[in-house]
LUMPAMAR-867410 format. One record per residue: x, z, y negated of N, C-alpha, C in turn. Coordinates in steps of 0.001 Angstrom, whole numbers, padded with zeros to 6 digits, always signed. Atoms other than C-alpha are relative to their C-alpha. Layout:
! residues N
XZYXZYXZY;...
//
This chain:
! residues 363
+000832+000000+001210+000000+000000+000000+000863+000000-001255;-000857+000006+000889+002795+000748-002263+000591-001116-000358;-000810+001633+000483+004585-002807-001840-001364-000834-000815;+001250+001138+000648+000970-004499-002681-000070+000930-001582;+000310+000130+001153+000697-002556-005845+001270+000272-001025;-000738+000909+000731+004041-003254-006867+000396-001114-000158;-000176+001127+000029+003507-006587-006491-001073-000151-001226;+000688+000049+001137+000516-006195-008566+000222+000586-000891;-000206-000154+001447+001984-004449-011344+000896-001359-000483;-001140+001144+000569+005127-007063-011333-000982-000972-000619;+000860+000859+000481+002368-009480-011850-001225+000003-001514;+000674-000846+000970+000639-007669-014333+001031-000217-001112;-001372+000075+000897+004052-007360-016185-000262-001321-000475;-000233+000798+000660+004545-010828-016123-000558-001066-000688;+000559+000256+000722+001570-012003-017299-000550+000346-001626;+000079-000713+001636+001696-009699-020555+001072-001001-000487;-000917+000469+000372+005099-011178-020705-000073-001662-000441;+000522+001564+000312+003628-014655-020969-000682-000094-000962;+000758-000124+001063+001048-013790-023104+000598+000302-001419;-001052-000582+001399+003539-012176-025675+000366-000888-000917;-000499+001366+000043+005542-015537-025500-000982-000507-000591;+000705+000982+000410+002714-017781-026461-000705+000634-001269;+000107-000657+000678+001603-015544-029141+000804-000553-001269;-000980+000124+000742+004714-015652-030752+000511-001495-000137;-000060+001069+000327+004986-019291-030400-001237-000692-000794;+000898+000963+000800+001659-020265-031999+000364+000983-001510;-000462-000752+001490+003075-017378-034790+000826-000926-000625;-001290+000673+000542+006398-019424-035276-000488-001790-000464;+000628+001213+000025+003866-022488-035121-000807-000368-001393;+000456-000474+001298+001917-021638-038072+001035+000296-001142;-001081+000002+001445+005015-020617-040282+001019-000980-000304;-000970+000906+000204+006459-023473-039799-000640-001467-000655;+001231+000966+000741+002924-025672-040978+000596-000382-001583;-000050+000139+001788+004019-027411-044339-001170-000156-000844;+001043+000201+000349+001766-028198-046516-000403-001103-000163;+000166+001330+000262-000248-031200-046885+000128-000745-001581;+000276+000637+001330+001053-032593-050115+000078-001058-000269;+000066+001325+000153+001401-036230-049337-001433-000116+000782;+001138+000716-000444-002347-038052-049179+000304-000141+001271;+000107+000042-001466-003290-038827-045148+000447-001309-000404;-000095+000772+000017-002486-042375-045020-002031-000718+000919;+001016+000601-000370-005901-044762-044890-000490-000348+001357;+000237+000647-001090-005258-045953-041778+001281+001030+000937;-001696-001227-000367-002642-042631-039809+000263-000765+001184;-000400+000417-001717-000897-043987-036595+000890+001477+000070;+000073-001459-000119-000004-040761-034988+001776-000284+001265;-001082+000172-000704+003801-040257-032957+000249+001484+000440;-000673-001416-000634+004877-037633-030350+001336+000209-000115;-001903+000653+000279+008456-036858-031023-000463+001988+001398;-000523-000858-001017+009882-034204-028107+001457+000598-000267;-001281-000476-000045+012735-031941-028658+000993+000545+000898;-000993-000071-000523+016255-032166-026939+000968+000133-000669;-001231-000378+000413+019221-030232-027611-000215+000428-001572;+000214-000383+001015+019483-030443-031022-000719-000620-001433;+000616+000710+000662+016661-032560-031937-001083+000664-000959;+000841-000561+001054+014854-029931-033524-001342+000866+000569;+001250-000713-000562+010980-028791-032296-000904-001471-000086;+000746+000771-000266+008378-030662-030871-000923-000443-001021;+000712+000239+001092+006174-032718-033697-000648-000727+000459;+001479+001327-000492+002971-035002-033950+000456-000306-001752;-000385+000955+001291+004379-037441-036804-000988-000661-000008;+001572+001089+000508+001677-039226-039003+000846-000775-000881;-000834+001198+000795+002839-042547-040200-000799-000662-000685;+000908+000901+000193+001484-044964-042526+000833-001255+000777;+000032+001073-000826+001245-048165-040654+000309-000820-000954;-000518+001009+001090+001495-049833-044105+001494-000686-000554;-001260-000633+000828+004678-048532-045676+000707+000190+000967;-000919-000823-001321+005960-047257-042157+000709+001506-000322;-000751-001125-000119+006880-044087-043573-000823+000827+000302;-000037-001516-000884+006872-040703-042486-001075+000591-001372;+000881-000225+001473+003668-039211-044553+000546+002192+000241;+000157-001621-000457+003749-035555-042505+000679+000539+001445;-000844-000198-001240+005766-034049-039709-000852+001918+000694;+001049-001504-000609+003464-031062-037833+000794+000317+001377;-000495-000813-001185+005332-028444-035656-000903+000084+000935;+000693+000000-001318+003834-028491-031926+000469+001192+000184;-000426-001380-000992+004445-025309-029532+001217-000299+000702;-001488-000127-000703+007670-024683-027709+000251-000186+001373;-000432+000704-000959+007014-026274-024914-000638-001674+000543;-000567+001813-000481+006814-029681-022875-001704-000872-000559;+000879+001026+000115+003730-032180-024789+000182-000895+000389;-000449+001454-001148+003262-035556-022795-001425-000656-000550;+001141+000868+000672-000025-037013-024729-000578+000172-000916;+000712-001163+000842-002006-036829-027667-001070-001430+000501;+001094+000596+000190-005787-038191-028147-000878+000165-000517;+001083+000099+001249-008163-039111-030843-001363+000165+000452;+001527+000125-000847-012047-037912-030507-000522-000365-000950;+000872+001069+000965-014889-039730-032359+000100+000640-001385;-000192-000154+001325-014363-037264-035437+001446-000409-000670;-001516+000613+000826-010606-038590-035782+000924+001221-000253;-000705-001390-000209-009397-034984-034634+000982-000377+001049;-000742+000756-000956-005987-035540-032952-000041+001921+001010;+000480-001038-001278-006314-033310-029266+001642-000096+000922;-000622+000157-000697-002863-032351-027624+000343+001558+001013;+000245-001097-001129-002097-030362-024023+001376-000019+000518;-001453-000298-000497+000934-029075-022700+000370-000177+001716;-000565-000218-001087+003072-028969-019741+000452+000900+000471;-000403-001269-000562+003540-025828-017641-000396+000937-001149;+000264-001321+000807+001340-023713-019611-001859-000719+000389;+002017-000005+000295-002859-023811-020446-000410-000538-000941;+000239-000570+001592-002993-024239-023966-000221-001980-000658;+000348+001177+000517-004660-027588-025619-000370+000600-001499;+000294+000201+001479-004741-027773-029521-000386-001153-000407;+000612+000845+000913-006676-029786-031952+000138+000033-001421;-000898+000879+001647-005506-031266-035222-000840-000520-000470;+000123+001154+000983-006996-032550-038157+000681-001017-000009;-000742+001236+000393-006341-036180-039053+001174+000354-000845;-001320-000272+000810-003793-034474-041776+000914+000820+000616;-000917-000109-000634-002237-032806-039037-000506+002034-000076;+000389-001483-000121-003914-029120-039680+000019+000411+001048;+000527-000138-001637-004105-027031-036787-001324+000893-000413;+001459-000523+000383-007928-026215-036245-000482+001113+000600;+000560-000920-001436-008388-024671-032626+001340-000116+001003;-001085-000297-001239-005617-023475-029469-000978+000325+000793;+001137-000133-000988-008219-023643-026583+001243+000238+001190;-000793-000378-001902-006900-021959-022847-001130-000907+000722;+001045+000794-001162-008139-024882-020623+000202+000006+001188;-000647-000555-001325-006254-024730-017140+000990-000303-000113;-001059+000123-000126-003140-025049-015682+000616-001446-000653;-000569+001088+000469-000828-028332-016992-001153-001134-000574;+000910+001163+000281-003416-030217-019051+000295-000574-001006;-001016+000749+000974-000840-032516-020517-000674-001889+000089;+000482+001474+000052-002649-035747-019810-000883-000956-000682;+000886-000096+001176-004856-037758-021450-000880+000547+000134;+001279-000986-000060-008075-036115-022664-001298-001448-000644;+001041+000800+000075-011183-038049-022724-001515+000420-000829;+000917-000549+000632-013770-038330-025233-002090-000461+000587;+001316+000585-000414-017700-039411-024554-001201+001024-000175;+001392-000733-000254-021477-037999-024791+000399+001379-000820;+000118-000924+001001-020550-035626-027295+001337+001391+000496;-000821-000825-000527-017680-033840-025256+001273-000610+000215;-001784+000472-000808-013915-033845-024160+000167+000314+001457;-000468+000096-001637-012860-034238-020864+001136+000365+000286;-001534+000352-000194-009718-032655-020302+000676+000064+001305;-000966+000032-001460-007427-033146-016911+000937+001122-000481;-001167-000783-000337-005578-030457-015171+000553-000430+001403;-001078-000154-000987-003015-030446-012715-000371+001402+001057;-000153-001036-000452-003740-026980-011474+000965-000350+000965;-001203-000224-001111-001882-026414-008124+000755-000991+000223;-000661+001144-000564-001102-030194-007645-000728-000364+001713;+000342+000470-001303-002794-030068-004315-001482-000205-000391;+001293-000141+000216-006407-029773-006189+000256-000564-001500;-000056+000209+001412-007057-031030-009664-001332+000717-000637;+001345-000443+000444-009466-029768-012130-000419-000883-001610;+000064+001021+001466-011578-031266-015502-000449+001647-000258;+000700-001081+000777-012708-028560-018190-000685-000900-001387;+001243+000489+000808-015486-029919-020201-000048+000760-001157;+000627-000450+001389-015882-029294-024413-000650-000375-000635;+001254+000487+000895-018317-029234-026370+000633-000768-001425;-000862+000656+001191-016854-031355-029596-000529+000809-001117;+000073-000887+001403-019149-029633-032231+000389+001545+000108;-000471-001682-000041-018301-025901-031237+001290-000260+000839;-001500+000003-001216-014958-026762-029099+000006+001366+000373;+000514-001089-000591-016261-024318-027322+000155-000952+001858;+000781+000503-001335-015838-024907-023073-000764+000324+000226;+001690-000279-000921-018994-025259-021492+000367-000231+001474;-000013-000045-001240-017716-026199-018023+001336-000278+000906;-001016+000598-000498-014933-026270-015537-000226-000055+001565;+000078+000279-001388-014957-028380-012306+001301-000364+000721;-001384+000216-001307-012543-028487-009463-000010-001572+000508;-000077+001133-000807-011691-031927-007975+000828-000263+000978;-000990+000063-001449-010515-031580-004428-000680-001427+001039;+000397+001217-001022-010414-034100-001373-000112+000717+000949;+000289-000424-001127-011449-033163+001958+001261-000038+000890;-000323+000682-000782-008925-033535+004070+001808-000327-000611;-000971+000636+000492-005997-034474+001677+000632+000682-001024;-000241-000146+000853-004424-033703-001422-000518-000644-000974;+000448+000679+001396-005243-034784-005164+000800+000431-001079;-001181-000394+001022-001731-034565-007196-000449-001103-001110;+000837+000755+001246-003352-036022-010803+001761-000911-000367;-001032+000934+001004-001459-038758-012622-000299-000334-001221;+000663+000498+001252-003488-040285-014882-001077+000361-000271;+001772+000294+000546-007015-040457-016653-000075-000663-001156;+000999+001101+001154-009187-042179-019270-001244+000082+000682;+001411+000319-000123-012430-043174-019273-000828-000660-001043;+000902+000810+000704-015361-045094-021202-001185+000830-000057;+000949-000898+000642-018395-043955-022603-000989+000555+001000;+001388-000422-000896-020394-043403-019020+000712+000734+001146;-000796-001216-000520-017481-041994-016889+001581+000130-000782;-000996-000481-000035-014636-040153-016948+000788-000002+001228;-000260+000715-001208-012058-041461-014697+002056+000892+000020;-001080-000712-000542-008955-039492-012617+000241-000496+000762;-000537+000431-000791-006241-040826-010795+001119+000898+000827;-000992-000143-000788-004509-039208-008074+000844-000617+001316;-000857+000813-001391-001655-039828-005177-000477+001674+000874;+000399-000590-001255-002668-037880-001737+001533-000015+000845;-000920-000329-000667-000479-037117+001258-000068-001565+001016;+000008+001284-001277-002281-040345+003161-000272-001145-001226;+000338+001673+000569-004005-042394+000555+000023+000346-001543;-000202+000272+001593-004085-042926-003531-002021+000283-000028;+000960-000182+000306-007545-041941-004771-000423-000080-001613;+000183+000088+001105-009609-042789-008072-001335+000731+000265;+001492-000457+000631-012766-039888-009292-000398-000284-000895;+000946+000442+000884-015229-040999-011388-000951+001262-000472;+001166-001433+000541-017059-038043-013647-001325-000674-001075;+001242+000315+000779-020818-038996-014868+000031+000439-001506;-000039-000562+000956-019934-038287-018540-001418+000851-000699;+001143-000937+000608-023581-037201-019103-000278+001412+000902;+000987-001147-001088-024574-035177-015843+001610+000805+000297;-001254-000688+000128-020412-034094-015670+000168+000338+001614;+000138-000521-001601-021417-034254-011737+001612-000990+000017;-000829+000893-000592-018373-036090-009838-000475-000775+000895;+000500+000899-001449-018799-039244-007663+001138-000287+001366;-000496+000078-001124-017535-039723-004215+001392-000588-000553;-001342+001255+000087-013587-040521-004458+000002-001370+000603;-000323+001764-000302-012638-044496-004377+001116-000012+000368;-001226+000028-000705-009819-044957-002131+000715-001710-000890;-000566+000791+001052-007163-047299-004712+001022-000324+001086;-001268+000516-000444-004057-049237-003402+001691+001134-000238;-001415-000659+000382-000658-047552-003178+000935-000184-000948;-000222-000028+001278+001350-046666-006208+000170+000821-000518;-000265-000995+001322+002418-044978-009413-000717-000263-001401;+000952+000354+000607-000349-045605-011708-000383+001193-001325;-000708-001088+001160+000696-043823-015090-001254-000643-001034;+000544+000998+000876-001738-046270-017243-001408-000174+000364;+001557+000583-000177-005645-046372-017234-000541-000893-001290;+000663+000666+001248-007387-048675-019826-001500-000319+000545;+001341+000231-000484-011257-049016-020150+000232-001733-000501;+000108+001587+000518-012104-052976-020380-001209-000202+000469;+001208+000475-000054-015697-053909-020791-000965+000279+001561;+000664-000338-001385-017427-051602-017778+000918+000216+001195;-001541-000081-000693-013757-051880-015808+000725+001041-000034;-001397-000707+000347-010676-049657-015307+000915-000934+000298;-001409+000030-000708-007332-051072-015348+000872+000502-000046;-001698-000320-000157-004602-049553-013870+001389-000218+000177;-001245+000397+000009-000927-050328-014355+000415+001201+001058;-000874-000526-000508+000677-049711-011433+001544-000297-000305;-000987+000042-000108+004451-049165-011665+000827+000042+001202;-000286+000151-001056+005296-049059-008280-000862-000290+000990;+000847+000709-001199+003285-051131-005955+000934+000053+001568;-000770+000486-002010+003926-051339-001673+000756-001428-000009;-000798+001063-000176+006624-053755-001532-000692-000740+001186;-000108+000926-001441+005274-055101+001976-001114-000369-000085;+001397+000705+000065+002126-056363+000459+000157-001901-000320;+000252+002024+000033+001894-060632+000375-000057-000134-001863;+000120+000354+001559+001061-060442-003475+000354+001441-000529;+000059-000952+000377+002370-057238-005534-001422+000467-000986;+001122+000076+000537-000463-055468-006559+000477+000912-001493;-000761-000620+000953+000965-054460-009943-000996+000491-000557;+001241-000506+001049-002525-054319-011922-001589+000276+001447;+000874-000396-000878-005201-052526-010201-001514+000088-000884;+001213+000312+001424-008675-053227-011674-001362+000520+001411;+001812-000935-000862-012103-050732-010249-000985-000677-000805;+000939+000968+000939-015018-053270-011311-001120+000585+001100;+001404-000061-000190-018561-052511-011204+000124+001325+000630;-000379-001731+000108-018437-048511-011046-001149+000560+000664;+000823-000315-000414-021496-048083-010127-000429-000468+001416;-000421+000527-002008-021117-050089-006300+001703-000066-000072;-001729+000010+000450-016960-049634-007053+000497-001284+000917;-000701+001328-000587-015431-053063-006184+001836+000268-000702;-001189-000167+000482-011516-052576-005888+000413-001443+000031;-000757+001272+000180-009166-055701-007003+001390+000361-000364;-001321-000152+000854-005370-056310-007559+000378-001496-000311;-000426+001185+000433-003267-058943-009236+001221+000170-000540;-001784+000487-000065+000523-059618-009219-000145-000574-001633;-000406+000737+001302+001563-060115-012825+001440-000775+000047;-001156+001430-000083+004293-061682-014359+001579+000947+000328;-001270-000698-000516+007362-058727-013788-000612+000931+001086;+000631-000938-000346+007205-055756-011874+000280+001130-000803;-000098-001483+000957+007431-051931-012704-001174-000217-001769;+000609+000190+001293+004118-052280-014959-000627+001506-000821;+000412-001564+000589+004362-048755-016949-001237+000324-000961;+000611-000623+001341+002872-048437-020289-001005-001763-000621;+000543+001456+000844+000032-051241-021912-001045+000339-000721;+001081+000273+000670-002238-051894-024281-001086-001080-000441;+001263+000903+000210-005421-053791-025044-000050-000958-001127;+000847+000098+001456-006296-056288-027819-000521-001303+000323;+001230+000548-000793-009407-057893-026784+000200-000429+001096;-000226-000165-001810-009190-059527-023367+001630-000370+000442;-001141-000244-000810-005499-059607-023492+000413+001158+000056;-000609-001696-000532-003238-056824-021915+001652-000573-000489;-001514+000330+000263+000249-056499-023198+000596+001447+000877;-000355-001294-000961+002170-054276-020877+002088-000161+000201;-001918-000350-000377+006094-052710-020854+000204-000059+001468;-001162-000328-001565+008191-053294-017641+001025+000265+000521;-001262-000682+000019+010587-051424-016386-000091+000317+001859;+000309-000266-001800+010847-051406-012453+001499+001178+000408;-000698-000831-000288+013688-048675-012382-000333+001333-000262;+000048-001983+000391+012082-045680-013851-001014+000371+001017;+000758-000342-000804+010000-045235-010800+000494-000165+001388;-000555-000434-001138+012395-045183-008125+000035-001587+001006;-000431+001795-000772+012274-049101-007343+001677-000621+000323;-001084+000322+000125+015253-051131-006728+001377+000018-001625;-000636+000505+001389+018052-050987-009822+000474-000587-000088;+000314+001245+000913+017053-053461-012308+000185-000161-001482;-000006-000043+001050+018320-053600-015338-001182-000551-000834;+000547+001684+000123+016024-056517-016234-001288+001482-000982;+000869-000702+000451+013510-054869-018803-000838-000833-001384;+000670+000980+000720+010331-057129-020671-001254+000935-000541;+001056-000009+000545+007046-057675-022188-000685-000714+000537;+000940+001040-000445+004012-059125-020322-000962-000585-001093;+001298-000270+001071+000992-060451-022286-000791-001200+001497;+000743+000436-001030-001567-061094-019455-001514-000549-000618;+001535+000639+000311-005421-063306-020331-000993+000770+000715;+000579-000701-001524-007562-061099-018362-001370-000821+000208;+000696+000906-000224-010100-063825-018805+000033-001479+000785;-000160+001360-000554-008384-067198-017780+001277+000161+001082;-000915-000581-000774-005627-065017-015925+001490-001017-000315;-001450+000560+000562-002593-066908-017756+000693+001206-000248;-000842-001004+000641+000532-064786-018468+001364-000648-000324;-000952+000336+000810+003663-064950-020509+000608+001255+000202;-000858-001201-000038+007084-062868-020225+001123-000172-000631;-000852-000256+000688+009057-061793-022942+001650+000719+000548;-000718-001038-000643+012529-060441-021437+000456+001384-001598;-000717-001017+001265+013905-057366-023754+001830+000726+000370;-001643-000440-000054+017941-056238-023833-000051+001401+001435;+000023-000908-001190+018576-054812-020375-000047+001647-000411;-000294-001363+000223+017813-051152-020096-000681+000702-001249;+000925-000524+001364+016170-050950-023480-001348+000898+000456;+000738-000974-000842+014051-047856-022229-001447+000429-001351;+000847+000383+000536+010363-048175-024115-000926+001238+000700;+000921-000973-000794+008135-044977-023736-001593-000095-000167;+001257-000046+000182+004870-046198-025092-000002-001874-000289;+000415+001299+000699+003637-049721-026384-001313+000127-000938;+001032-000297+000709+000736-049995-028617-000322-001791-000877;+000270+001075+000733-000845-053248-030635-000756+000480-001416;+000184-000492+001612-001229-052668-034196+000059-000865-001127;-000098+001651+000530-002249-055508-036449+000490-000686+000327;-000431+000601-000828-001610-057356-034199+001634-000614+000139;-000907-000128-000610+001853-056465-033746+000031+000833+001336;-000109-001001-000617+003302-055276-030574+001067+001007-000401;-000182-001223-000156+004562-051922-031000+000950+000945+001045;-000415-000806-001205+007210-050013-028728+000539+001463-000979;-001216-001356+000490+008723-046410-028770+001388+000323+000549;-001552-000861-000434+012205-045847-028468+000649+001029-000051;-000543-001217+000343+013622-043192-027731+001565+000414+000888;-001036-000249-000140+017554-042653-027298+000441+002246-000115;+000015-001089+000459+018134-038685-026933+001517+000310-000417;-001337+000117+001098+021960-039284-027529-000094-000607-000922;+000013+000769+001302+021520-041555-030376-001120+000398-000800;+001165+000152+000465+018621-040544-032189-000196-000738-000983;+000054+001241+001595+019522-042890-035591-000206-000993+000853;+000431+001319-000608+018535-045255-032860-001709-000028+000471;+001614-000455-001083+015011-043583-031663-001078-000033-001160;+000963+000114+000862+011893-044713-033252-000745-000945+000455;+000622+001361-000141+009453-047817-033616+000361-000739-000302;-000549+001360+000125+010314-050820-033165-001489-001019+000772;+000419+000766-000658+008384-053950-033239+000633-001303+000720;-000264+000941-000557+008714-056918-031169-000283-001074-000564;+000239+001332+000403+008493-060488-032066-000057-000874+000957;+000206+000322-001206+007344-062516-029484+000752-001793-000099;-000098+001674+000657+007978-066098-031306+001912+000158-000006;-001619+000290-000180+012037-064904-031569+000569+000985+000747;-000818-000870-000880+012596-062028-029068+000415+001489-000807;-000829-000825+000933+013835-060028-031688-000710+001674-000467;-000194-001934+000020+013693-055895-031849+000105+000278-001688;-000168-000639+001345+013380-054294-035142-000718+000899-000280;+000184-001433+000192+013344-050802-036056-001036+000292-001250;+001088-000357+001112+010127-049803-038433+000442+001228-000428;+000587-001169+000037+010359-046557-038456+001182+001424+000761;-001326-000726-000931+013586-043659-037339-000957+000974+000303;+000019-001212-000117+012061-041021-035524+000296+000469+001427;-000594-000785-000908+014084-039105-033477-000829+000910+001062;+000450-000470-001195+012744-038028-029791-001564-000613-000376;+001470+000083+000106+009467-039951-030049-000564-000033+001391;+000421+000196-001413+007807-040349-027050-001144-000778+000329;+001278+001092+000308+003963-041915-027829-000192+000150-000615;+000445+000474+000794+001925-043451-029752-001089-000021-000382;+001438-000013+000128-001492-043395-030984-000393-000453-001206;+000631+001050+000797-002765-046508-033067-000924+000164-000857;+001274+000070+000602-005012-046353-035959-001203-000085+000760;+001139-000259-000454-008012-045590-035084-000933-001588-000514;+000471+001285+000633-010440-049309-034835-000701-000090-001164;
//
């Protein structure tokens, strides 16, 4: 009896001891808030920067898209952010890694609300029907969503999403205005859940193709997923994975024009998508491009980019494309850069040191 309730004090301990910590980081978080004395920019494009060594503290940079400069630089928490995301009021929503803790931002970068949602809910967060959707990680063998209300960001609900039988280690999500859509890898097979954004019930998992599927995009009633590592021993690589008609789920794939298809974005029915087939444990390839796929007449085009040039987001933005670079030895090298598709050519918009993503004016 004695070992069990010094196991439960240790535990006791070190959950004060956690609590203390995070305390004192949303304290140091707050005194470090500047003030807003430069105007928002009309149109904000929003940048994750990540701190290494002696890059400083984690920020959510607001840029104008016009000017390209730096309008406001907002201290994050002291540990690992990996997404942010805009909800219909134009409140930016970001969730950490190895902790609980999701915050919400004014467009000028205020902080509004620090919500405890579950374990690692660093992914994206999904808006619809008047709520957020956010993905957790919990154990990795189970995943979970926690449901907010947008006008009181207040949770109203949190559901578990297990498999029978299997595992459900989360990767991705997104979703569109009728579900909310989670991607995990299993121990046997790859699985995609679908959450009824109104009724918040879950539908039967859709068994998906094998893969590393970092990338969801909604497209007109569709998901597509960028896989980055497809089954080599398939006849056609299935690089882009597309769940059509959601409501009878019809799975499809389609071999683009490289492989390793990480990071893409939308602008109307084309897909522009970064490739990089080494950061996922494929063969090493220096070889590192730009697709731009028709998803209507299924034509594609491939830009190559300077071997190795390592691209953590993409984005289309008046109809430029958009990458993030990020060098953590060089940082006078780490920032946005657009592409030019007509001469190949790289050019730096924008220096900001440890960026990581991106998040586009809002349409």
């Amino acid at each position: 009896m004695s070992l069990l309730l010094n196991r439960i004090f240790s535990l006791l301990v070190l959950a004060l001891w956690m609590s203390g910590c995070a305390v004192v980081d949303e304290m140091r978080q707050q005194i470090s808030m500047p003030p807003n004395s430069i105007p928002l920019p009309a149109h904000p494009l929003y940048v994750l920067t990540v701190s290494v060594g002696k890059l400083g503290i984690n920020q959510l940079v607001i840029v104008d898209p016009l000017s390209w400069q730096v309008t406001q630089q907002v201290p994050l928490l002291n540990v690992s952010p990996d997404n942010l995301s805009r909800d219909p009021q134009g409140r930016i929503w970001m969730g950490y890694s190895e902790d609980q803790r999701v915050q919400v931002f004014a467009p000028d970068g205020r902080l509004l609300k620090t919500l405890t949602a579950c374990l690692d809910p660093y992914l994206t967060i999904h808006f619809a029907a008047g709520r957020a959707f956010i993905p957790c990680l919990k154990s990795g063998f189970y995943a979970a969503m926690v449901v907010v209300d947008l006008q009181s960001l207040e949770i109203v609900k949190q559901v578990d999403i297990r498999i029978d039988g299997d595992n459900f280690m989360l990767l991705s999500a997104g979703g569109d205005e009728a579900y909310f859509i989670m991607m995990g890898n299993g121990n046997k097979r790859n699985r995609v859940v679908l959450v009824d954004t109104h009724t918040l019930a879950p539908l039967n998992p859709i068994l998906i193709p094998y893969g590393d599927l970092r990338k969801i995009l909604p497209y007109h009633g569709h998901f597509l997923l960028l896989n980055g590592n497809p089954d080599s021993q398939t006849k056609e690589r299935q690089d882009l994975v597309i769940l059509d008609n959601v409501k009878s789920p019809m799975v499809q794939t389609e071999q683009m024009a490289a492989p390793g298809a990480l990071w893409g974005d939308l602008e109307g029915d084309v897909l522009y998508t970064y490739h990089n087939a080494e950061l996922l444990g494929l063969k090493p390839d220096p070889a590192r491009a730009i697709s731009r796929l028709d998803l209507v007449t299924h034509q594609s085009k491939l830009w190559p980019l300077p071997d190795r040039w390592e691209a953590r987001d993409v984005a289309i933005v008046n109809g430029q494309i958009l990458l993030v670079h990020s060098i953590f030895q060089k940082p006078e090298e780490s920032g946005l850069y657009r592409f030019d598709p007509a001469t190949g050519k790289l050019t730096m918009l924008v220096n900001i040191p440890g960026a990581q993503r991106i998040l586009p004016p809002a349409p």
